[in-house]
Every structure is written in C-alpha cells, then in structure tokens.
C-alpha positions in Angstrom: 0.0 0.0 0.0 3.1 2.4 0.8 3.6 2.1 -3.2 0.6 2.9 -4.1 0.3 5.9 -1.8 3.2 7.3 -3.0 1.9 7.1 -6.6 -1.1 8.8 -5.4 1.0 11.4 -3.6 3.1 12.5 -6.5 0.2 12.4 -9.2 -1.5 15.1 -6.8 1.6 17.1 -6.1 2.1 17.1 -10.2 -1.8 17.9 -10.6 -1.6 21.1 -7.6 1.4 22.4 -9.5 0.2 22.1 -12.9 -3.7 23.9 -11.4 -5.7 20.7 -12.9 -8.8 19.8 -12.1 -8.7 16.1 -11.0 -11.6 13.7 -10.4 -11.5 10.4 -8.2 -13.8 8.6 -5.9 -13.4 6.7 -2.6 -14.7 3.8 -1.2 -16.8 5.3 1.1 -19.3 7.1 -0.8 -20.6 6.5 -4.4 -19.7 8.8 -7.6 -16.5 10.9 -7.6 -15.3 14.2 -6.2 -14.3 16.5 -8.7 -11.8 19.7 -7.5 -8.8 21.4 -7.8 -5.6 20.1 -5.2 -4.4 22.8 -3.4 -1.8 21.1 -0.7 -0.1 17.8 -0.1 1.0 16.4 3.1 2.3 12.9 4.2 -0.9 11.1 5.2 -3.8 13.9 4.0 -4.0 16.7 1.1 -6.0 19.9 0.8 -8.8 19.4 -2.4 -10.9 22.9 -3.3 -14.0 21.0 -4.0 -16.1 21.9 -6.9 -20.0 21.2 -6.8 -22.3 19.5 -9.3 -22.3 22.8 -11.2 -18.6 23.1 -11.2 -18.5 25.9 -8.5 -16.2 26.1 -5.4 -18.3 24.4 -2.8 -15.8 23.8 0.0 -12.3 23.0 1.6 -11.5 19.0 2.6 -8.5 17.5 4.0 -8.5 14.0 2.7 -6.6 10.9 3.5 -4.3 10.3 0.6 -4.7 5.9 1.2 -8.4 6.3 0.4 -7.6 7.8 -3.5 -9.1 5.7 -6.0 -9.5 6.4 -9.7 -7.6 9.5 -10.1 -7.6 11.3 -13.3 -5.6 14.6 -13.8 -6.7 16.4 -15.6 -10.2 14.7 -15.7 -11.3 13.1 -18.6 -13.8 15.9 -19.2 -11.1 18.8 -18.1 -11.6 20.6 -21.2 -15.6 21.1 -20.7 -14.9 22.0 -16.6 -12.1 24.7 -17.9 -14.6 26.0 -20.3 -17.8 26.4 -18.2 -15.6 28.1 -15.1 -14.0 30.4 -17.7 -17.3 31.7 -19.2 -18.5 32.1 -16.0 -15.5 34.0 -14.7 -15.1 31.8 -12.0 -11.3 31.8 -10.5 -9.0 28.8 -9.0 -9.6 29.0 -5.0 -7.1 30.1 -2.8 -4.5 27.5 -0.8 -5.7 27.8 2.6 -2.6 26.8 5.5 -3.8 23.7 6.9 -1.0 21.5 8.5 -1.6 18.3 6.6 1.0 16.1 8.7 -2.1 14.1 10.8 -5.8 14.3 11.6 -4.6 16.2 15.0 -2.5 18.8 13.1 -5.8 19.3 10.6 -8.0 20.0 13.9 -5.4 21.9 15.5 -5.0 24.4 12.6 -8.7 24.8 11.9 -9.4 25.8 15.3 -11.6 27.1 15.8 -13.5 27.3 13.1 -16.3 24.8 12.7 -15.9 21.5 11.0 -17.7 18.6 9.6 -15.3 15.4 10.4 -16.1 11.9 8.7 -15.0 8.5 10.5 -16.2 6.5 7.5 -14.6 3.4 8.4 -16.4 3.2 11.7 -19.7 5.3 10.9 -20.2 5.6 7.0 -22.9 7.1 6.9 -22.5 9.6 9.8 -20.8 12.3 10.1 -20.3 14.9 12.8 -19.9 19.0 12.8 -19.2 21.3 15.5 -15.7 22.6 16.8 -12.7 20.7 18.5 -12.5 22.0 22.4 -9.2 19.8 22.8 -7.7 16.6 21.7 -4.6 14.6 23.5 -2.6 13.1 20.2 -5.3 10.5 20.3 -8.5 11.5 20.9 -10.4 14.7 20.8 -13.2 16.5 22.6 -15.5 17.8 20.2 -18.6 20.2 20.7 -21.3 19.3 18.1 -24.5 20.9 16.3 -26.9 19.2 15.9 -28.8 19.0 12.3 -31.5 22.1 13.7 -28.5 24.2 14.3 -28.7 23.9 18.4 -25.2 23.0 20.1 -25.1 19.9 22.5 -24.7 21.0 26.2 -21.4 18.6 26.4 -18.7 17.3 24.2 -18.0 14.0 22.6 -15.4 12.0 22.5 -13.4 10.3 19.5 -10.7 9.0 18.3 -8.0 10.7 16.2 -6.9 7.6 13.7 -10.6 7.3 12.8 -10.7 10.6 11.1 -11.1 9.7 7.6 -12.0 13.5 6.0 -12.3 16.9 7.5 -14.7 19.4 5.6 -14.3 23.0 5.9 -17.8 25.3 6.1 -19.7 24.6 2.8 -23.0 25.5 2.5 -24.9 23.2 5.1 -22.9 23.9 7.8 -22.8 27.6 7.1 -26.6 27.4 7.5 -26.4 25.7 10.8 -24.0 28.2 12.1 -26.9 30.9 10.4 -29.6 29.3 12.7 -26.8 28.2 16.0 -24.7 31.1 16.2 -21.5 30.6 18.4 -21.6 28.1 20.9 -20.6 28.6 24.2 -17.0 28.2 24.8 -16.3 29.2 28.0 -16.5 25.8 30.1 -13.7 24.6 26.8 -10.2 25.5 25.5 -7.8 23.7 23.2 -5.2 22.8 24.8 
C-alpha cells in the first residue's frame, strides 16, 4: 500500500502544480469528487471541492490511502475549464492547513467549525461542530446538531478514525446561520 500511496501522492503534487482539475472517488461514498488540489501532506491533502455545477463548494483535507480512480486532468477537463472560464469563475485560494495528521488538521482549523467523517467506523454519519481539545489521540469535540442547536457537552473520538475533515460549505454555514456561536467558556484547546 506504501507504493501505491506514493503514486497517489506524487500524481496530486504534479496535478496542484500544474492547477488541474482532478476527479476520483473513494470507497466510502458513491460517484467521484471533482476539484482542484491545493496542498499535499504525508498522510492527508487539501482538495478545493467543486460542486455538481462546477462551483467552489468547499475546503476538505482527505486521506491520501483512500484515492481511487484518479484522473488529472479529468477526462472531461476541457468542458470543466470551459464552463468556469465563461463564468468567470477563479482557482480558490491555498488555505494553511498542517496536513501532517488528523490532529495537526483539527489543531490548525481551530476554531472554526468542521464537519469530520470516520467513515470506516460510521459511513454514513458524520459529525460537525468545533474541537475543544484533543490529546494526540483522541479529541473532545462540541457538536451541532442538524436544527442548528449546540449539544450541552462534548463528545469523545478518536484521532486515527478521522477519515476526511470538511471545511464550512454550504450546510454547515446554515447551521451556524440558525446556531450562532456556541458557548465556549466551560472549553479551551489545549
């Protein structure tokens, strides 16, 4: 698997360099994910995530093992370049997120909110809110529930679960909309 990795490691530094878009899918959810690679670490990598329509949706960190099917430039790169040039639409900016482990992703996005998969364990769950602390192998994590209201205490999970870390897209923008800022006092990272 180390091999393989490494293949899928260099064919996304080569496709953040050269600004492709690249399409692949993973086996934990059906159809592909289409986007442009903005950052590569040793275990995860940064992917500006274009929607159904071919517009910026969101940032994810994703495990680089889980890569399957990778195309760069996607087969159909030349009809994605065209629709976001008529549109006017621009490459996303690289966003610093230390991609070295799921606890160095959590660590740099705090405290923003989060929406964190552990699709190996729970694939078809995942779990948004913000990280309160962690301990290099588990974390604390305060979550929102799906009407927007923050729980009254954390949960607890591991770190070497963590299969994909989304930035704010549009769902969890409107939960934030309807939540507001939880209540942080009681909770620091430490």
């Amino acid at each position: 698997m180390a091999i393989r990795t490494d293949k899928v490691r260099s064919a996304l530094t080569a496709a953040r360099q050269k600004k492709l878009i690249v399409q692949f899918s993973r086996p934990f959810e059906p159809g592909s994910i289409t986007g442009y690679v903005k950052a590569v670490g040793e275990r995860f990598f940064l992917l500006a995530v274009l929607d159904d329509s071919l517009q910026f949706e969101q940032y994810s960190c994703l495990r680089i093992a889980d890569v399957r099917n990778f195309e760069a430039p996607s087969k159909r790169d030349a009809f994605y370049k065209a629709v976001r040039k008529l549109r006017g639409d621009k490459i996303p900016p690289a966003i610093k997120v230390d991609l070295t482990n799921a606890c160095s992703i959590l660590r740099t996005l705090h405290p923003s909110v989060v929406t964190i998969h552990r699709e190996q364990v729970s694939p078809d769950t995942c779990i948004i809110g913000r990280t309160t602390s962690d301990n290099n192998v588990h974390f604390e994590f305060l979550e929102i529930d799906p009407d927007g209201k923050w729980e009254s205490e954390p949960s607890y999970y591991r770190l070497n679960q963590i299969t994909r870390v989304d930035l704010p897209g549009p769902y969890e923008k409107a939960l934030l909309l309807v939540g507001g800022e939880p209540n942080l006092e009681a909770f620091y990272l430490r």
